[in-house]
C-alpha positions in Angstrom: 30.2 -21.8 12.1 29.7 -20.4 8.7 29.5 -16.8 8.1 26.6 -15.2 6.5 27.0 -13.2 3.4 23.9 -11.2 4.2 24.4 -8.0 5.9 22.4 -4.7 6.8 22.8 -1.4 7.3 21.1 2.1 6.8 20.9 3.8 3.4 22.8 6.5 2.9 22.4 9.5 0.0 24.9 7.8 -2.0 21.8 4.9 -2.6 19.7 6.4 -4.5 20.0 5.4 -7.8 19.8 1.8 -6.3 16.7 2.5 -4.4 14.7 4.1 -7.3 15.7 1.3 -9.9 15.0 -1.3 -7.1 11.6 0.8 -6.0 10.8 2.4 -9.5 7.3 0.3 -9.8 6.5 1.5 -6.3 7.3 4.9 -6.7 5.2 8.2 -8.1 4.9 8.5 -12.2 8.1 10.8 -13.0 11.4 10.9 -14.6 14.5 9.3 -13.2 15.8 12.5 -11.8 12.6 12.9 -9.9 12.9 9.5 -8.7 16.5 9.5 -7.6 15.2 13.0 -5.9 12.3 11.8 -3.9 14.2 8.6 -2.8 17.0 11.0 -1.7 14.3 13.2 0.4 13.3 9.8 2.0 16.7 8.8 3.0 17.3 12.0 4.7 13.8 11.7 6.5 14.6 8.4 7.8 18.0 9.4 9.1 16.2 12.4 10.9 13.2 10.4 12.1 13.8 7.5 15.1 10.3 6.4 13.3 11.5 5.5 10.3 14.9 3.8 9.1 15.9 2.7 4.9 17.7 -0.8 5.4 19.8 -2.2 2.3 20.7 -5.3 2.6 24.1 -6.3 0.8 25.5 -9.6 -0.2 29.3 -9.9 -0.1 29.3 -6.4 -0.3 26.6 -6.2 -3.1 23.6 -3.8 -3.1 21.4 -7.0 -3.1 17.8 -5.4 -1.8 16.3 -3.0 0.6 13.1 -1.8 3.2 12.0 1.3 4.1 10.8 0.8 8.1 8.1 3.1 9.0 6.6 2.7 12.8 2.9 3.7 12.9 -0.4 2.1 14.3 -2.3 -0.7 12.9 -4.8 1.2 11.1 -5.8 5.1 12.6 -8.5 3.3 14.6 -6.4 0.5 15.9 -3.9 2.0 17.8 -1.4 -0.9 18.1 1.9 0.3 17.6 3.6 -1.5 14.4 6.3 -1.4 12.3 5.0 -1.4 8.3 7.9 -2.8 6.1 7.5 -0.6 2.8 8.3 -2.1 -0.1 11.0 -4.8 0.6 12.6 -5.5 -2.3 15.5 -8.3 -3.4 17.7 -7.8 -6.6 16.6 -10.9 -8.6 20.3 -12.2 -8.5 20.1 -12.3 -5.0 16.8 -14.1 -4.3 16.7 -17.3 -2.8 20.2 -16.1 -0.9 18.6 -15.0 2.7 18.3 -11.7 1.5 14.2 -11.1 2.3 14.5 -13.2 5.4 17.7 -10.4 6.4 15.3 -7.8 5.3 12.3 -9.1 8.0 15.2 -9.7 10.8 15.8 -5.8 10.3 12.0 -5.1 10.8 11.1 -7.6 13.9 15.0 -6.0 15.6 13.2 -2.3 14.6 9.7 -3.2 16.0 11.7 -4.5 19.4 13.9 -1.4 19.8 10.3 1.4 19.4 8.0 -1.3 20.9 6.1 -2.5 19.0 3.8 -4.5 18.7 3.1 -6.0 15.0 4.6 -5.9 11.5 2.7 -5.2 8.8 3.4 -5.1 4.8 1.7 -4.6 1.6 2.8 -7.3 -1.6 1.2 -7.2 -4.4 -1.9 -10.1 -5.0 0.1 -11.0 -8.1 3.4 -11.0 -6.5 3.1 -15.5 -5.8 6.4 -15.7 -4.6 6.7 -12.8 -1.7 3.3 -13.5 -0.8 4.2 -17.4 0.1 7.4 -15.9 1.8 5.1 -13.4 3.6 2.8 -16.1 4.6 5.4 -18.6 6.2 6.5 -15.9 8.3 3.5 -15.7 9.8 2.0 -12.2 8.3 -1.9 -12.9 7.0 -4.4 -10.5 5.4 -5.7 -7.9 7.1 -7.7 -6.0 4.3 -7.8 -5.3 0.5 -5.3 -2.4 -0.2 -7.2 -0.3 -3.0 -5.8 2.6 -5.2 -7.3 4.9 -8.0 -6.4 8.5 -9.2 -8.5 10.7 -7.6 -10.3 11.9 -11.0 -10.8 8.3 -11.8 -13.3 7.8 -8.6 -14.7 11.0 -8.6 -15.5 10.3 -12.6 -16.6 7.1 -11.7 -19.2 8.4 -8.2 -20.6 11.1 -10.9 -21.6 8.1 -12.9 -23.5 6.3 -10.6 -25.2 9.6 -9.0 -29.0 9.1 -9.5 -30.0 11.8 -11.8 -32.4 13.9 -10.5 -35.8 13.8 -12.1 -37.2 17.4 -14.3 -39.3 19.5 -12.1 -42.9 18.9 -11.7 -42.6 15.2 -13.3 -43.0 14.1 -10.1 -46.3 15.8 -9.4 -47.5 14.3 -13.1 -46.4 10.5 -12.2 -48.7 11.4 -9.4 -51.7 12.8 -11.1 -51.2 9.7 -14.0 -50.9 7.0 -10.9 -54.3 9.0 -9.4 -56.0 9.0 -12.6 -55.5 5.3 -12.8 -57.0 4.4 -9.9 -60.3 6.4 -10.2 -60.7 4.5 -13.7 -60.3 0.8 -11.6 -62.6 2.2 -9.1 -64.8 3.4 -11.4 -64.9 -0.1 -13.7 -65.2 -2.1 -10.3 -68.5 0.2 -9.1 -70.1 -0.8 -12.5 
């Protein structure tokens, strides 16, 4: 029987700077030192949490891609209990080497040990490749996961409000739309 090179465990401190180079597109807009900082604040979480678990995955020893495992509901109205697989990601060297499908295993052994239920993830709609992968594991679409700065949309809703019309033009669109009609009654009497 042939042994796998793929392997798991938890992330430790000591990952970070793998975690935010493998995670930077996911992560907020800062500097590498607040990067390596907030991935640091989410190991520790995850190691406090029995919610929540970071998974690398190494190959032959090498930091080769990684999960963060979160257990949570469906959506806040469905109360399903399912394990969302946050940003798996697999060192380009390493794709096509059982690395994602180790990554998964990790999630489906996670959802049996808190109970639940589903497994959710989000991939990007450009992302061809991980959404195929996705796909023949059996995860479909459940919605359209939408994001904006908050300034953007509020910009964007002030825009659109219907602007309110100057007082008393209401009343003279009125009195014009009045006028109107006693002229056509008026013609049609003669």
């Amino acid at each position: 029987m042939a042994r796998t090179a793929v392997s798991t465990r938890d992330a430790v401190v000591e990952d970070a700077p793998f975690l935010a180079e493998l995670w930077a597109g996911s992560l907020r807009r800062a500097d590498v030192a607040e990067h390596y900082a907030d991935v640091e604040q989410i190991i520790k979480d995850a190691a406090r949490s029995p919610e929540q678990r970071v998974v690398i995955a190494e190959y032959d020893g090498a930091l080769a891609g990684a999960a963060l495992l979160r257990l949570g509901t469906v959506t806040p109205l469905n109360l399903e209990p399912c394990v969302f697989v946050v940003s798996p990601h697999v060192v380009d060297t390493y794709r096509r080497h059982g690395v994602g499908r180790t990554l998964m295993e990790a999630a489906v052994a996670f959802a049996e040990e808190t109970g639940a239920t589903a497994i959710s993830t989000a991939v990007a709609a450009s992302a061809r490749e991980p959404n195929r992968f996705m796909a023949r594991l059996g995860l479909g679409p459940l919605a359209t996961y939408r994001t904006a700065p908050t300034s953007l949309v509020g910009g964007k809703l002030a825009a659109r409000r219907p602007t309110m019309a100057a007082p008393g033009s209401g009343r003279q669109v009125t009195r014009v739309l009045a006028a109107r009609r006693s002229m056509r009654r008026a013609a049609e009497a003669d």
